[in-house]
C-alpha positions in Angstrom: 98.3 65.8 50.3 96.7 68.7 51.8 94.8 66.3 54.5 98.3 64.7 55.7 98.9 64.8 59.2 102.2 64.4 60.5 103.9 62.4 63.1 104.6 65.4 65.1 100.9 67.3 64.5 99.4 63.6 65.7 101.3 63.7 68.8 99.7 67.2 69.6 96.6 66.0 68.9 96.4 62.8 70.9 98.1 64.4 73.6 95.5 66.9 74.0 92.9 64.2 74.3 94.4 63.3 77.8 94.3 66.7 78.6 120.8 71.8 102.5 122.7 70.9 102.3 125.1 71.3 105.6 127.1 74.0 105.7 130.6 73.4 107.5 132.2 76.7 109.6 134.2 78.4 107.5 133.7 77.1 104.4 132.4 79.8 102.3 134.6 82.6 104.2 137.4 80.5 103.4 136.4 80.2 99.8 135.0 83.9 99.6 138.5 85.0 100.6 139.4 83.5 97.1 139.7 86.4 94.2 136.8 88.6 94.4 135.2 87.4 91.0 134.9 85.0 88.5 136.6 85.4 85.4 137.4 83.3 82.5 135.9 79.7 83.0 137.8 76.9 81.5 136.4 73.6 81.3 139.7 70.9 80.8 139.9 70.5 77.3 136.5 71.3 77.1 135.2 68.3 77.7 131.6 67.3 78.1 130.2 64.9 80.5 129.6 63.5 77.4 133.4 63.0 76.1 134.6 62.6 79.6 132.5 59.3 79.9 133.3 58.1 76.5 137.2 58.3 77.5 137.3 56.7 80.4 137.9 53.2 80.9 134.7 51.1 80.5 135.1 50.1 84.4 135.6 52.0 86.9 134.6 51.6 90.9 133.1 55.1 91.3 131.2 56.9 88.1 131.1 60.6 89.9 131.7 62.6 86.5 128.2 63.1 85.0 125.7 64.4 87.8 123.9 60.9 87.3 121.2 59.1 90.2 122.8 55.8 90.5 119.3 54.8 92.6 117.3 54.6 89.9 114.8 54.2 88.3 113.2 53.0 90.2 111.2 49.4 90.5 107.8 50.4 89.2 109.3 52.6 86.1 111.6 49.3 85.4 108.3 47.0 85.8 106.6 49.7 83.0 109.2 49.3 80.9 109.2 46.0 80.7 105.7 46.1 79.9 106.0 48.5 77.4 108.1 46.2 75.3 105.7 43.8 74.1 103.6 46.8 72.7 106.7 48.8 71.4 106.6 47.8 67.4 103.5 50.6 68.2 103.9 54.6 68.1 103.1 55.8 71.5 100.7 58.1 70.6 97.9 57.5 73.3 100.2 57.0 76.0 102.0 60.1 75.5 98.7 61.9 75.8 98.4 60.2 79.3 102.0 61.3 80.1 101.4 64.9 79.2 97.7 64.9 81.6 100.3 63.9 84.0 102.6 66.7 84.2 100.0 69.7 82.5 97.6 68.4 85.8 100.6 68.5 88.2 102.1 71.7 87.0 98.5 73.8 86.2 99.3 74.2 83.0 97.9 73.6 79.6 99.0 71.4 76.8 99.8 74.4 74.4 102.5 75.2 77.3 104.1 72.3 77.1 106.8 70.8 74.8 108.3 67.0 75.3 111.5 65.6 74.1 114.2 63.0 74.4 115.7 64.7 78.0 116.2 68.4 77.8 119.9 68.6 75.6 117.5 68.7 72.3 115.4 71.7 74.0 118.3 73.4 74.9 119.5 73.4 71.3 116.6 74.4 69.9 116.6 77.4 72.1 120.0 78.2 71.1 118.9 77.8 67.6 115.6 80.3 67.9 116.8 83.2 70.0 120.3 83.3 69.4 119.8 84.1 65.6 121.3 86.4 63.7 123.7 87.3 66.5 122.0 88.0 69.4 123.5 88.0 72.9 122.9 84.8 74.9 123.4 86.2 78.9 124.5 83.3 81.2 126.2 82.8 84.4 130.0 81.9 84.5 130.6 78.9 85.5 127.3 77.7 84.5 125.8 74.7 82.5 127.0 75.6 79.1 125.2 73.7 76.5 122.6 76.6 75.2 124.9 79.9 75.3 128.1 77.4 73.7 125.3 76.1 71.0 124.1 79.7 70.1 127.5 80.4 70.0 128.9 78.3 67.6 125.7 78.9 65.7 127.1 82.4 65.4 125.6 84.0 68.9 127.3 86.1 71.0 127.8 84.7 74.8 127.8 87.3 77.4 129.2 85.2 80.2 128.5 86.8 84.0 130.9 86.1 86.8 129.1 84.6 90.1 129.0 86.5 93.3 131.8 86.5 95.7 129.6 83.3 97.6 129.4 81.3 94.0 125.9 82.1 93.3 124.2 83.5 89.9 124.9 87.0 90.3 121.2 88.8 88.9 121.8 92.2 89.4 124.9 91.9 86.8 123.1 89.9 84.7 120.0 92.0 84.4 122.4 95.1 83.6 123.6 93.0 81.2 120.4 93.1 79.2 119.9 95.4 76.6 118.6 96.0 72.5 120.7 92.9 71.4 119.8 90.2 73.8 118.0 87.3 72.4 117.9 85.0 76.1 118.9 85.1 80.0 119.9 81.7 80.8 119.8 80.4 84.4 120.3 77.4 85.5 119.0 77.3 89.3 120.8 75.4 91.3 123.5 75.8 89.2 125.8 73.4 87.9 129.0 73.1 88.4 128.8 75.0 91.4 125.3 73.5 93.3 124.3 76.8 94.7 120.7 78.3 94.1 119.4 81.8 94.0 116.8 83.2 96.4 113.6 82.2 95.1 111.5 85.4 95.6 114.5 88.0 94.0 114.9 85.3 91.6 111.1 85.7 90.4 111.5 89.1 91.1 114.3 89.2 88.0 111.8 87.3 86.0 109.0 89.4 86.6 111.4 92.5 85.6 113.7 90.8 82.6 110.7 88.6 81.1 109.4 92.3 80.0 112.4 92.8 77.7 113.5 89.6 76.8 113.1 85.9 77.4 114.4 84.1 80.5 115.5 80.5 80.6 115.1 79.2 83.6 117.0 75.1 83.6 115.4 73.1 86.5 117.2 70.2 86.5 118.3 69.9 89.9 115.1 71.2 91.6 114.0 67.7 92.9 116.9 68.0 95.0 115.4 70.8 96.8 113.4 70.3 100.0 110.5 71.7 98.5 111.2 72.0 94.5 107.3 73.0 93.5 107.9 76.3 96.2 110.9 77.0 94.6 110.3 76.8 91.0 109.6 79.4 88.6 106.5 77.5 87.2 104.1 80.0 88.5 105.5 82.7 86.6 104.6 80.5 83.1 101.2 80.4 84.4 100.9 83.7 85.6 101.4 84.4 82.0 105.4 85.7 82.3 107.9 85.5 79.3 109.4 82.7 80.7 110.6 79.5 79.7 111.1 76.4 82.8 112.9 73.1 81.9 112.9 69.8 83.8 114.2 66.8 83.1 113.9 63.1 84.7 117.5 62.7 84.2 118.5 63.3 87.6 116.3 62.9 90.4 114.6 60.0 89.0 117.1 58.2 87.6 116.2 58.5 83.9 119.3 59.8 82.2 119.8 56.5 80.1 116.3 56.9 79.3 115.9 60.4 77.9 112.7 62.5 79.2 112.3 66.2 79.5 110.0 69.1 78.9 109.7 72.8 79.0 106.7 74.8 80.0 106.2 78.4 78.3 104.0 80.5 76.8 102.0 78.7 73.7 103.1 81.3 71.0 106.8 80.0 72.8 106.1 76.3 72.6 104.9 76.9 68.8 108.5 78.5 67.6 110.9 76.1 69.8 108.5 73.5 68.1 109.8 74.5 65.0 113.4 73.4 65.6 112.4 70.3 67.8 111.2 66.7 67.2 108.8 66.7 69.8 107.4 64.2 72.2 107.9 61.7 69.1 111.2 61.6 70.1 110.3 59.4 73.3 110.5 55.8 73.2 107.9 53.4 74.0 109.7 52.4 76.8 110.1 55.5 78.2 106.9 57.0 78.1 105.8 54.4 80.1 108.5 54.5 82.5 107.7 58.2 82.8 104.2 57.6 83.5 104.8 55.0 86.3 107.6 57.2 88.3 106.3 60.6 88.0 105.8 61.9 91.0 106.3 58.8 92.5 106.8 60.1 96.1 108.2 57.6 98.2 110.7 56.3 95.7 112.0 60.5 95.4 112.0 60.7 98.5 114.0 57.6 99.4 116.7 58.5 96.3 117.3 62.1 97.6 117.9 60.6 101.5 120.4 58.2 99.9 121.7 61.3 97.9 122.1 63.2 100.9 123.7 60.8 103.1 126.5 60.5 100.7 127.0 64.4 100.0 127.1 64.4 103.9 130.0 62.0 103.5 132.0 63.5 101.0 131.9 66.5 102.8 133.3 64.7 105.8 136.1 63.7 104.0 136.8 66.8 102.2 136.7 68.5 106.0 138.9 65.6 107.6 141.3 66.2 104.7 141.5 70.1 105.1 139.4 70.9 102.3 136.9 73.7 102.0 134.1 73.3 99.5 130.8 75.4 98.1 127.5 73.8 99.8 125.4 72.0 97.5 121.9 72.1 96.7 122.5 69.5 93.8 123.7 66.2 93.1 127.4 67.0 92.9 129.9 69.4 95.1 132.8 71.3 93.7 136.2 72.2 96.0 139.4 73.9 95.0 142.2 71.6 94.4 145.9 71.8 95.7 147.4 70.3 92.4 146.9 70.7 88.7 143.5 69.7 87.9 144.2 67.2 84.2 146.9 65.7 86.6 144.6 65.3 89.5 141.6 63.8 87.0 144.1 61.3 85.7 145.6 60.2 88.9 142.0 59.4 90.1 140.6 57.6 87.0 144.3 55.5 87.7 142.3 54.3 90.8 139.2 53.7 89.1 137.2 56.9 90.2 136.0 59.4 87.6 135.6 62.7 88.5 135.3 66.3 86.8 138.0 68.9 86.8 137.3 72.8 86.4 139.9 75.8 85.8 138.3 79.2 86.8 140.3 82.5 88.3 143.3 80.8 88.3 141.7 78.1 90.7 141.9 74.2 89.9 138.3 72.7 91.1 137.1 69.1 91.2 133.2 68.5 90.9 132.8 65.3 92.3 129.1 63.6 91.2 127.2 62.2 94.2 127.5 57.9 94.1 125.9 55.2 95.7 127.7 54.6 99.2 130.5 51.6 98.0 131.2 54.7 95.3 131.7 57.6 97.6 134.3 55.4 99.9 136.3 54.2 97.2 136.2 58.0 96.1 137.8 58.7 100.1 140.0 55.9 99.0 142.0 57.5 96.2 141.5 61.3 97.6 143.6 60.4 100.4 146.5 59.1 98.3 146.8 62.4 96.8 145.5 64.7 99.1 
């Protein structure tokens, strides 16, 4: 019928109606004095945080393999949710209206600038769908998160992968040469994972200010709650100042929601109206969710209680890395990388054998653990097993 509306058109509708990490001596001379540059990075196996969960044993006394917050969510999302249930047999329309007010108020934009789904993996996707057609060049950091440039690539994309700086950082002059008739998207993911550095925030919107003029940047925002102040150092003014330029969040992280799934982008509404094209949409979102989401964002006490918590066990771990001569890259994330002094699989293994899961990387012919930030009782049975092998 040529009056149908359609789940996804509704959403739109209703929703418009609610209109430091320390850093130890030494450390990043000792790493810098490493090979000059990246090269080739090499996940093990090529393993997801996805797969890497899925084969592990089910228990295991530290989960520190998937960049998780094992502090939340917190009390009043769980209480939500709860409340939500009695009412979920209901689409959430209206209440996805009041999420979106939420963040479009916070953030200063509008609705057309904002596109909801199921955590950020699906928006990632459907970026890799849209600008990496017929070929085009995805340019990304290497190491970096790889989910877009590896989706675009087996979607039949070319990945132009950019070695980091000599101090493990995103390396934007290389990147922006990088650029030219056959780049479809600049992908940055600030601060970056594996590695937990960031960029500094004014050359970083400085790139964006110069790249978004030629092509699209892709700027991932997971980890910016982790930041002392993640509003000043976002790249969220550059959407509303009218910039090519498209910003992801997620609640996956700092607020505890990755079970959960809840993320958005904020872009340009002619940008929002493509990816919508290859994107379910805020439909996605459970009941349950949404109203989780609604009770914890911006919740300020619970963030900041989860990121002191965070930070007293980084400042642990690198205690332990320290005592047991290990150097390792400063984090501005939820996770810290060091080189290893054995094969990485065989280092992976050994720990999983003592119950503690943790991430391996191979790059310029380096073995690197990332080890997730736990809970306390995780990050000392982590000491536990690293100093039976270290």
């Amino acid at each position: 019928m040529a009056n149908s509306i359609n789940r996804r058109n509704w959403i739109r509708s209703a929703a418009a109606l609610a209109g430091g990490a320390a850093f130890i001596s030494g450390t990043l001379e000792t790493l810098a004095a490493m090979p000059k540059r990246f090269k080739q990075t090499i996940l093990s196996d090529r393993l997801s945080d996805q797969q890497a969960i899925t084969q592990s044993p089910p228990a295991m006394k530290a989960r520190l393999l998937a960049n998780e917050n094992p502090f939340g969510p917190s009390a009043v999302a769980k209480k939500a949710m709860k409340e939500a249930l009695d009412h979920s047999y209901q689409y959430p329309f209206m209440r996805l209206g009041e999420l979106t007010g939420k963040i479009t108020a916070f953030e200063g934009i509008s609705q057309d600038q904002l596109l909801m789904e199921a955590g950020s993996s699906p928006l990632l996707l459907a970026s890799a769908m849209f600008y990496g057609k017929n070929g085009a060049q995805i340019i990304c950091a290497d190491p970096s998160y790889n989910s877009l440039p590896s989706d675009a690539e087996n979607l039949g994309a070319k990945w132009i992968k950019v070695p980091l700086t000599v101090d493990y950082k995103i390396d934007l002059d290389a990147m922006e040469a990088k650029v030219n008739s056959n780049t479809g998207l600049v992908y940055i993911c600030n601060p970056n994972n594996p590695t937990g550095t960031i960029v500094d925030t004014d050359k970083l919107k400085s790139f964006c200010e110069r790249v978004s003029k030629k092509v699209p940047v892709f700027v991932d925002e997971a980890y910016i709650d982790y930041l002392p102040d993640p509003q000043a150092s976002s790249m969220m003014s550059l959407v509303k100042s009218g910039s090519n330029i498209i910003v992801a969040r997620t609640f996956s992280k700092l607020y505890g929601f990755a079970g959960l799934r809840c993320g958005y982008i904020a872009a340009q509404p002619d940008t929002i109206k493509q990816l919508s094209k290859y994107a379910t949409g805020a439909m996605s979102l459970s009941a349950p969710t949404v109203a989780a989401a609604i009770a914890a964002y911006q919740e300020k006490d619970f963030l900041k209680e989860a990121l002191t918590k965070t930070l007293a066990s980084k400042e642990y771990l690198y205690a332990i890395l320290k005592k047991e001569g290990y150097a390792y890259i400063p984090s501005f994330a939820n996770f810290v990388m060091f080189p290893l002094k054995m094969d990485g699989k065989r280092f992976v293994e050994e720990m999983m054998n003592r119950g503690v899961g943790i991430r391996n990387w191979e790059f310029n012919n380096q073995q690197w653990c990332r080890v997730s930030i736990g809970r306390m009782d995780e990050m000392e049975a982590f000491a536990d097993a690293f100093k039976q092998l270290s």
